[in-house]
C-alpha positions in Angstrom: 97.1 -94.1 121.8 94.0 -93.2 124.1 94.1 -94.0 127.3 91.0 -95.5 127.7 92.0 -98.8 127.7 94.6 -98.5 130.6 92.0 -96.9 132.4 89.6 -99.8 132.7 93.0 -102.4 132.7 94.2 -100.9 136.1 90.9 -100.3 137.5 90.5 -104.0 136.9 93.9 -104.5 138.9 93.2 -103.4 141.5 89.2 -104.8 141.3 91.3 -108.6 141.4 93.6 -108.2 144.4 90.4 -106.4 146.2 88.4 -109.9 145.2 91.1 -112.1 146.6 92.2 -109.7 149.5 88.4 -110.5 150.8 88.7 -113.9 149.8 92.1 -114.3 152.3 89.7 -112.1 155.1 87.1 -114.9 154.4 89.5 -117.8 154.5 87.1 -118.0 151.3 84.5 -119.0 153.8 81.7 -117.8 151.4 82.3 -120.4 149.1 80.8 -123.0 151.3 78.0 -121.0 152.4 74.4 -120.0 150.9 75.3 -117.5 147.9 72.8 -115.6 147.5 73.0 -113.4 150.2 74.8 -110.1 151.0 78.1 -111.8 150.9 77.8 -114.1 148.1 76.6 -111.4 145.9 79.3 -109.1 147.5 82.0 -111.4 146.2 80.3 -112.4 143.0 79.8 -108.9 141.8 83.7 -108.2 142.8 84.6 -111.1 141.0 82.5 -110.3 137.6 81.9 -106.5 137.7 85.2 -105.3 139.5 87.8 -107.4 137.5 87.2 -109.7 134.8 84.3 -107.4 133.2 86.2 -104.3 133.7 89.6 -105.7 132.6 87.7 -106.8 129.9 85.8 -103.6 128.5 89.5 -102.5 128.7 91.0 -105.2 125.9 87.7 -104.4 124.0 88.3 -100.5 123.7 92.1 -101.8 122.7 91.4 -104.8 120.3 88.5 -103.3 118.4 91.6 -101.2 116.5 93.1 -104.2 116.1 89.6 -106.0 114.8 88.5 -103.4 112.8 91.4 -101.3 111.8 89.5 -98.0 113.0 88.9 -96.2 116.2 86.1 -97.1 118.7 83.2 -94.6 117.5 83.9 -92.1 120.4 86.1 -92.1 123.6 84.2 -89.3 125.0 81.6 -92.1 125.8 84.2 -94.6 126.4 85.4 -91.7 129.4 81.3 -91.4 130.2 81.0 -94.8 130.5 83.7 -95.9 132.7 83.1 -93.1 135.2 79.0 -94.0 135.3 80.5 -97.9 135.5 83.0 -97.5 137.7 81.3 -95.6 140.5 77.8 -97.8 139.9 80.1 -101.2 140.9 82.0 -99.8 143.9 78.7 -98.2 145.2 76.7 -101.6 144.4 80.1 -103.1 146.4 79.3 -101.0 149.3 75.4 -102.0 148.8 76.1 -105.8 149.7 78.0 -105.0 152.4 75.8 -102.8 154.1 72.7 -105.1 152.5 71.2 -101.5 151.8 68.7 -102.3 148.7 68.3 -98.4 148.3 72.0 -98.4 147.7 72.1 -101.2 146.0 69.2 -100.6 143.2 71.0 -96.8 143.3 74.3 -98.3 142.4 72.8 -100.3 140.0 71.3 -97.7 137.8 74.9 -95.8 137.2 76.6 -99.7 136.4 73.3 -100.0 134.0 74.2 -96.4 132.5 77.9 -97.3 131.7 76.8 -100.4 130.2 74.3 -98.8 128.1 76.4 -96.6 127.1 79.6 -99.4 126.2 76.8 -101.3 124.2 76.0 -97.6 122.2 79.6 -97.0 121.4 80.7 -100.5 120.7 77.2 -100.8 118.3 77.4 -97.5 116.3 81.3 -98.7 116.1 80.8 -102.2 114.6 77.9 -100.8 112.3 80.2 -97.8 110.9 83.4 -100.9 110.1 80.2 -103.1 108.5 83.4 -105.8 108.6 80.7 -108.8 109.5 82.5 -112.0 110.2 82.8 -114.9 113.6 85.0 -112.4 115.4 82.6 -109.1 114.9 79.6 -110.8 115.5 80.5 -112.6 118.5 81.7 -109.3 119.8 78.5 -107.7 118.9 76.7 -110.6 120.6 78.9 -110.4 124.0 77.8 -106.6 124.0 73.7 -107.8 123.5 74.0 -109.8 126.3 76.2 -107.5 128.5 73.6 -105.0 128.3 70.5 -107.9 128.8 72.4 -109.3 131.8 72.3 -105.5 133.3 68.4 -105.1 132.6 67.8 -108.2 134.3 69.8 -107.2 137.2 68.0 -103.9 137.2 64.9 -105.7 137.3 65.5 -107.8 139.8 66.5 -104.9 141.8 63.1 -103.1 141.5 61.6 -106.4 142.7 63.4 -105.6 145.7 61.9 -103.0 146.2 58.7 -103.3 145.6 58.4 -107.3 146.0 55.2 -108.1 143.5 57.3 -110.8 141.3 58.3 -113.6 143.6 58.4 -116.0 140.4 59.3 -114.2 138.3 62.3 -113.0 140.4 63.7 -116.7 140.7 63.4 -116.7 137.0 65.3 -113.6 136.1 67.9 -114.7 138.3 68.9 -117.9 136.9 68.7 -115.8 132.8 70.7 -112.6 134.6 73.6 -115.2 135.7 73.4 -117.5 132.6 73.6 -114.8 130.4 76.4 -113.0 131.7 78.4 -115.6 131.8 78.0 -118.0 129.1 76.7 -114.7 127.1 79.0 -111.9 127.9 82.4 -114.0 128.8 81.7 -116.6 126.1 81.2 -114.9 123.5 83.7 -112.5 123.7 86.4 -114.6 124.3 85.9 -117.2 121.7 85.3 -114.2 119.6 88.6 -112.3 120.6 90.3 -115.9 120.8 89.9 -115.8 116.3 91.7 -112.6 116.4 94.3 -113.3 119.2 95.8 -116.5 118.5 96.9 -116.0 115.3 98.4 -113.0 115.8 100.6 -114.7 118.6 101.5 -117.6 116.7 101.7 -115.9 113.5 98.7 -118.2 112.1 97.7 -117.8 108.6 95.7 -119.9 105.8 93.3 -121.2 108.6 89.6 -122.7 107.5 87.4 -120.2 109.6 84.3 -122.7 109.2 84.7 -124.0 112.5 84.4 -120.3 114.1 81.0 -120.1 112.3 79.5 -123.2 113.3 80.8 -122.2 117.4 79.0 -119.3 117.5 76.2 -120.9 116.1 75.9 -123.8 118.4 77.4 -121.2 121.8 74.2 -118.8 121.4 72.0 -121.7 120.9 73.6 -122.6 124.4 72.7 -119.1 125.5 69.0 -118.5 124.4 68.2 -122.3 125.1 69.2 -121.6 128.9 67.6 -118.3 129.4 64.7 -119.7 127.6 64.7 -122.2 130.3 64.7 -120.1 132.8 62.2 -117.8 131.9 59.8 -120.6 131.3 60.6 -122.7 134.4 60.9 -125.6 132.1 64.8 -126.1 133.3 65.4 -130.0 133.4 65.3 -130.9 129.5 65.9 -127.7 128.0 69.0 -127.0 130.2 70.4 -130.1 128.9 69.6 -129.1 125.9 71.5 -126.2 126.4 74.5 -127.8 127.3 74.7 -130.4 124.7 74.7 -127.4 122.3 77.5 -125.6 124.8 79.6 -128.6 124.8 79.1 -128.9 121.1 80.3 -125.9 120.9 83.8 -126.3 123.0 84.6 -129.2 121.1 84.3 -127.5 117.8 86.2 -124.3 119.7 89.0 -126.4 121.1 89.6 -128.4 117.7 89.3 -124.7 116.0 92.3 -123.5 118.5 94.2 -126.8 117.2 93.8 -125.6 113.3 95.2 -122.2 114.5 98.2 -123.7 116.0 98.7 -126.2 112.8 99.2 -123.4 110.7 101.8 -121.4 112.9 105.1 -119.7 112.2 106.1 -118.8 115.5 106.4 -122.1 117.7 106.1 -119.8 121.3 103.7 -117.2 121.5 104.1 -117.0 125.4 103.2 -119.5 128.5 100.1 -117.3 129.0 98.6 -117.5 125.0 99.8 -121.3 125.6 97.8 -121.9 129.0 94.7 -120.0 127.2 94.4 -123.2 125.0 95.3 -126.0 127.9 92.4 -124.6 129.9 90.0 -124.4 126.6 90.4 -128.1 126.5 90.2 -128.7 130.5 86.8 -127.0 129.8 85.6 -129.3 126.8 86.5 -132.1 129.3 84.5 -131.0 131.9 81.5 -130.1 129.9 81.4 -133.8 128.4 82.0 -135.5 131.9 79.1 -133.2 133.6 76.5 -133.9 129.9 77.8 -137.8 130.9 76.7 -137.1 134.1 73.6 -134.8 134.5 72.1 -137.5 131.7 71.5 -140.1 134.7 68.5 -137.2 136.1 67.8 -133.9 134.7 67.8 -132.2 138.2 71.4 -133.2 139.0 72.0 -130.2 136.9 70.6 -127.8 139.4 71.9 -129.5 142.6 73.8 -126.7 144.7 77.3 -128.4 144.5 77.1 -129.1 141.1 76.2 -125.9 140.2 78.7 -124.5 142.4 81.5 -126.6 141.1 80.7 -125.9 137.5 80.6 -122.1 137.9 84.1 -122.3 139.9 85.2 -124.3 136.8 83.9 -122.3 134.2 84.5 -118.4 136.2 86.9 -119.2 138.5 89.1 -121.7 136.1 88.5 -120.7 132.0 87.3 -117.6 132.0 89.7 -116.3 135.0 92.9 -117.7 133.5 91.9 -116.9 129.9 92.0 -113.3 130.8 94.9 -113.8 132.7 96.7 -115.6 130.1 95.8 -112.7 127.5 97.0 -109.7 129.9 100.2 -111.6 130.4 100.8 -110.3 126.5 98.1 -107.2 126.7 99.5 -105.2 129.1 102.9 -105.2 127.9 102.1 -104.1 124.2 100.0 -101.5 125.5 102.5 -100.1 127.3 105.4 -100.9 125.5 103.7 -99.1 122.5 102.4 -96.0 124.5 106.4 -95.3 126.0 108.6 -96.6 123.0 106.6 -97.1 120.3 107.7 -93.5 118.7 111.0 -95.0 120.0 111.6 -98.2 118.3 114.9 -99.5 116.6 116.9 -96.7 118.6 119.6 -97.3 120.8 118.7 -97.9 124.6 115.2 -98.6 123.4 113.7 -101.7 125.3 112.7 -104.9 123.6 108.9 -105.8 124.2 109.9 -109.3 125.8 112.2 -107.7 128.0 108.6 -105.9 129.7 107.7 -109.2 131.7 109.3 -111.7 132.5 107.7 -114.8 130.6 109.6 -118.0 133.1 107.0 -116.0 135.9 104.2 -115.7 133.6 104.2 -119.8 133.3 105.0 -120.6 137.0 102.8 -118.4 137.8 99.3 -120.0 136.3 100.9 -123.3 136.8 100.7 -122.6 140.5 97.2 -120.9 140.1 96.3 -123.7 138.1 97.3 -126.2 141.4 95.6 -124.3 143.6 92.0 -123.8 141.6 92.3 -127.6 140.9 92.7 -128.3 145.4 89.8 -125.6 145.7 88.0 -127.6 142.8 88.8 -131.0 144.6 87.5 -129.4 147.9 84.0 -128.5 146.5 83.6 -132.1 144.9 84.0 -133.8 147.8 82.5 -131.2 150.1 85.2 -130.4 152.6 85.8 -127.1 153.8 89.1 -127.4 154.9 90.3 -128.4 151.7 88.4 -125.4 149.9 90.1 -123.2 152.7 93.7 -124.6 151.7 92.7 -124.6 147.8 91.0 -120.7 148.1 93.7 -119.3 150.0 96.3 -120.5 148.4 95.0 -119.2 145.1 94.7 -115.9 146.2 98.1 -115.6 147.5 99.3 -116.4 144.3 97.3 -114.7 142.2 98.1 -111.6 144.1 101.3 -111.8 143.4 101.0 -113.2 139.8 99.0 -109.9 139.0 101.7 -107.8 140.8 104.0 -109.5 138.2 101.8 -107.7 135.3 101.2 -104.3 137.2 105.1 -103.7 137.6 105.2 -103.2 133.8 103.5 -100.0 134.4 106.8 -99.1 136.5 108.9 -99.5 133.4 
């Protein structure tokens, strides 16, 4: 087994406890203060680049085996790109800090590189399979807009620097954000999501219709809302755009349902079960903010409600989704690269016996509590509650991820 994978999943360790060893420094202070600036984007970037998207790029060098049956195209590139990735991020970390653009934009280029360069490998590795179906193609589309979300980040940089596209700055911003997130995370965990959940719950004979018509309706979300904000015509068309997103969820979350209706294994594990209880949280919320944005168009773009939503869908689905999937990730990697020659012997480990699954649930349960204070604290716009909610959460999320690295220790 390469070791790619482990490469990018431990980098993206220690990328989390970084993010919410700030966020304890901060009191997660930030939150409640203008974002874009040196330490918003600081703390963003952590957030996105240094965890979840790294952790990420790690379960996609790892599941694409699984996806495809076949090798990624060629690990030498995987190795390229996580060096060019890896040292792009930490310097663009450094960047905000300082708020040095020429370090920043320098940064940028070698985190642009190692995307490229993931988007190369991952589309010469899907084309060479040709195995076309919802989970390939939303993969493939998570990669597209990977790689558009760094392009627009690269070009907002060298407006930085030479300052000649004031509007047309404002309007990359708002695309670069809402297509790495809805884009990139979206897409590639509903996508991963058709693979993953029935091989935990031992799923078979499953109408796949459903995971058609979401990734239909979940990039109709996407190029509707960079569409919008390319144009400047946001108020209609970013409704639009999430009608067709919570369209989507509903179809996603009823999708999850069939999965589970056609199971042979009643526990898969509390984190594959918290993956679908936070789907549905999302679905919720997506229908209660359409319910609610519908009174005025430009509700949608207030600051709190745009803050609230992106702790909701970041900080809540797409955080505890991939937390949720490590909880099972992690310990078949490495229970498969120590004993995997090893099985059935004598003295050979069980894979449950890797993590401890009672920590796994109290663990997001408690997370769970604490995004949902931090949540309550940004509706009602009181700091001290955010402090409580923030803190809180990273404490625990510290030590719910130290849970996960000690399998490494086994």
């Amino acid at each position: 087994m390469s070791r790619l994978p482990f490469l990018f999943i431990s980098t993206g360790i220690v990328g989390f406890v970084m993010y919410h060893a700030f966020s304890l420094l901060s009191l997660t202070g930030w939150l409640g203060d203008e974002l874009r600036g040196p330490e918003g984007w600081f703390h963003a970037h952590l957030f996105v680049l240094g965890w979840a998207t790294m952790l990420a790029m790690g379960a996609v060098y790892q599941l694409i085996h699984v996806i495809l049956q076949t090798n990624i195209y060629s690990t030498t590139l995987g190795y390229s790109h996580y060096v060019l990735f890896t040292i792009g991020a930490v310097g663009m970390f450094v960047g905000f800090i300082r708020a040095d653009v020429i370090w920043i934009a320098g940064s940028a280029t070698l985190a642009l590189s190692g995307i490229l360069l993931f988007g190369l490998n991952m589309a010469i590795t899907l084309f060479q399979a040709s195995q076309w179906n919802p989970v390939t193609i939303s993969a493939a589309c998570a990669c597209l807009y990977l790689v558009l979300t760094g392009v627009s980040g690269m070009l907002m940089g060298l407006n930085f620097a030479v300052g000649d596209w004031n509007d047309l700055h404002e309007r990359l911003f708002g695309a670069h954000i809402w297509m790495g997130t809805l884009g990139w995370f979206g897409m590639l965990i509903t996508g991963f999501s058709y693979k993953m959940l029935p091989m935990f719950y031992l799923s078979h004979n499953f109408s796949i219709r459903l995971q058609k018509i979401v990734l239909l309706l979940w990039n109709a979300a996407v190029i509707t809302g960079v569409f919008a904000f390319l144009t400047g015509i946001k108020g209609v068309l970013l409704w639009l755009a999430l009608l067709f997103l919570t369209a989507a969820l509903i179809c996603y979350v009823y999708h999850l349902e069939q999965i589970q209706e056609k199971r042979h294994k009643n526990n898969p594990g509390p984190g594959i079960r918290w993956t679908v209880y936070v789907s549905r949280a999302l679905a919720v919320y997506a229908m209660a903010l359409l319910i609610y944005s519908a009174q005025g168009l430009e509700l949608l773009l207030d600051s709190r409600v745009v803050l609230l939503s992106g702790w909701v869908y970041l900080g809540g689905w797409v955080s505890l989704t991939i937390l949720g999937y490590a909880s099972k990730i992690v310990p078949f990697l490495w229970w498969t690269y120590k004993y995997g020659k090893l099985a059935g012997r004598p003295g050979t480990p069980l894979m449950a016996s890797m993590l401890s699954e009672q920590r796994i649930h109290w663990g997001i349960l408690a997370m769970v509590a604490a995004s949902l204070l931090l949540v309550s604290g940004i509706l009602i716009n009181l700091a001290e509650v955010m402090m409580v909610g923030g803190t809180l959460l990273s404490m625990i999320s510290i030590v719910y991820i130290a849970n996960i690295a000690f399998v490494f220790r086994r």
